[in-house]
TIZAPA-660582 format. One record per residue (C-alpha): residue number from 1; residue in one letter; x, y, z. Coordinates in steps of 0.25 Angstrom, whole numbers, plus 5000, padded with zeros to 4 digits. Layout:
residues N
site k=NUM, r=A, east=X, north=Y, up=Z
...
END
This chain:
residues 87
site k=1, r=X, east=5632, north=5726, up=5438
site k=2, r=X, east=5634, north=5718, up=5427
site k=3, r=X, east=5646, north=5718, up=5417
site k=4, r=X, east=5648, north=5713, up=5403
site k=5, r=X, east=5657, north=5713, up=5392
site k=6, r=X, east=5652, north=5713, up=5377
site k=7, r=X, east=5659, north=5713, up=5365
site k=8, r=X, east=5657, north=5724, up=5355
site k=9, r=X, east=5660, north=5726, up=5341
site k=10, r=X, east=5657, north=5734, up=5329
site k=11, r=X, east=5643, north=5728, up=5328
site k=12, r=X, east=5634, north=5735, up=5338
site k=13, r=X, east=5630, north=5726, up=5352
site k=14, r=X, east=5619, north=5730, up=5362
site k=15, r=X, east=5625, north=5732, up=5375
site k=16, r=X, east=5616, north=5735, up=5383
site k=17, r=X, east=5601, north=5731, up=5382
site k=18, r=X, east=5588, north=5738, up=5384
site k=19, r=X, east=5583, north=5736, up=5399
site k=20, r=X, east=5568, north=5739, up=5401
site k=21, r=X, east=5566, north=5750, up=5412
site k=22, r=X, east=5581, north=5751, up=5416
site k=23, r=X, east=5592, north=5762, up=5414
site k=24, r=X, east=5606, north=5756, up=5418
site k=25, r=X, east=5619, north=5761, up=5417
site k=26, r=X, east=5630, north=5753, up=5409
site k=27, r=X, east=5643, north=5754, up=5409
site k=28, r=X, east=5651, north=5752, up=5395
site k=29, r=X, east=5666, north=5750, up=5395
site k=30, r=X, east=5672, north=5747, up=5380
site k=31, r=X, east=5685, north=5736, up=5381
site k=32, r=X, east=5693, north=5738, up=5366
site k=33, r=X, east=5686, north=5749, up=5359
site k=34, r=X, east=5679, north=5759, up=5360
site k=35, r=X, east=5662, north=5757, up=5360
site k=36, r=X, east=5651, north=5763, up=5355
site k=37, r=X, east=5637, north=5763, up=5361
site k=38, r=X, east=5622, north=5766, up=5356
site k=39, r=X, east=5610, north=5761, up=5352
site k=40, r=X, east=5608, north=5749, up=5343
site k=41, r=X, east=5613, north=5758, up=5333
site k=42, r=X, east=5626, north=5761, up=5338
site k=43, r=X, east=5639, north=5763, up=5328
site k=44, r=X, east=5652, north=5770, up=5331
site k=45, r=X, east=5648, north=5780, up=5325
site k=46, r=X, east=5635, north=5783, up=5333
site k=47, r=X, east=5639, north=5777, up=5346
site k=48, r=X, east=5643, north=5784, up=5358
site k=49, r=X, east=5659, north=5779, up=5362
site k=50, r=X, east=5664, north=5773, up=5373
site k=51, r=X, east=5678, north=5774, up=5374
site k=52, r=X, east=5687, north=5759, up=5375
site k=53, r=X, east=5689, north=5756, up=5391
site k=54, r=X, east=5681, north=5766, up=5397
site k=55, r=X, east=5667, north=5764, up=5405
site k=56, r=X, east=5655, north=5770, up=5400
site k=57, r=X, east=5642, north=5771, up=5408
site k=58, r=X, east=5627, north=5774, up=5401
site k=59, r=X, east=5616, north=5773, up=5407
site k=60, r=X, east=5606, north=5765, up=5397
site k=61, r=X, east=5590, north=5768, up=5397
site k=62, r=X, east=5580, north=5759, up=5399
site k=63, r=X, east=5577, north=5751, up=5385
site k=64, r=X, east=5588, north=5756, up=5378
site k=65, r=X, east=5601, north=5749, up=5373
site k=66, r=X, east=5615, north=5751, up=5373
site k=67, r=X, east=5623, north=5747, up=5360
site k=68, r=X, east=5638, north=5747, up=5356
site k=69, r=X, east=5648, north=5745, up=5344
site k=70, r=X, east=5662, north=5745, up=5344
site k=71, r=X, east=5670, north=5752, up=5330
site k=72, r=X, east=5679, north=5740, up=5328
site k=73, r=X, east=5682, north=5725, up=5335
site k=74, r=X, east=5676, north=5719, up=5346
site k=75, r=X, east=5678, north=5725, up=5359
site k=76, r=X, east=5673, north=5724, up=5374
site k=77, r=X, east=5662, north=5729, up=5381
site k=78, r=X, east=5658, north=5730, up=5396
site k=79, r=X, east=5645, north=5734, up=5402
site k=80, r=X, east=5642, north=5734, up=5414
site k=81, r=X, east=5627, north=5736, up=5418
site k=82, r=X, east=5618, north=5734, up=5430
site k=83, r=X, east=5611, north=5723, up=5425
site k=84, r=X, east=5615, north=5711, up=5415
site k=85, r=X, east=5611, north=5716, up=5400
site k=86, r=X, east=5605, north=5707, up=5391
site k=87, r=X, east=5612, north=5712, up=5377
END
């Protein structure tokens, strides 16, 4: 496994890239705020929540992407996936 910390702020960042072939499960855990996750065209408004300082596991299908935005400041992000991403 394989875990990392990225900063996230108002401005939409890729988290997770697209992996050819390969459905892994990733787990997100917010440090600071509240997060949002989605497509490349995540917002607050359209994103689904993850609550600050609790652990959130997706399961991400092969070629797709996982995005995320934060509603205000710079906050914290950990992944933790099975593999190292390339974001």
């Amino acid at each position: 496994m394989i875990s990392t910390t990225t900063s996230i702020s108002t401005t939409r960042i890729k988290i997770v890239s697209k992996a050819v072939n390969e459905t892994r499960t990733v787990v997100i855990r917010p440090d600071g705020n509240d997060m949002y996750i989605g497509g490349a065209d995540v917002t607050t408004a359209n994103g689904l929540v993850i609550s600050n300082n609790t652990n959130f596991t997706i399961e991400i299908p092969p070629n797709e992407e996982l995005w995320c935005v934060v509603g205000s400041g710079t906050h914290n992000v950990t992944i933790l996936t099975s593999f190292a991403e390339t974001v």
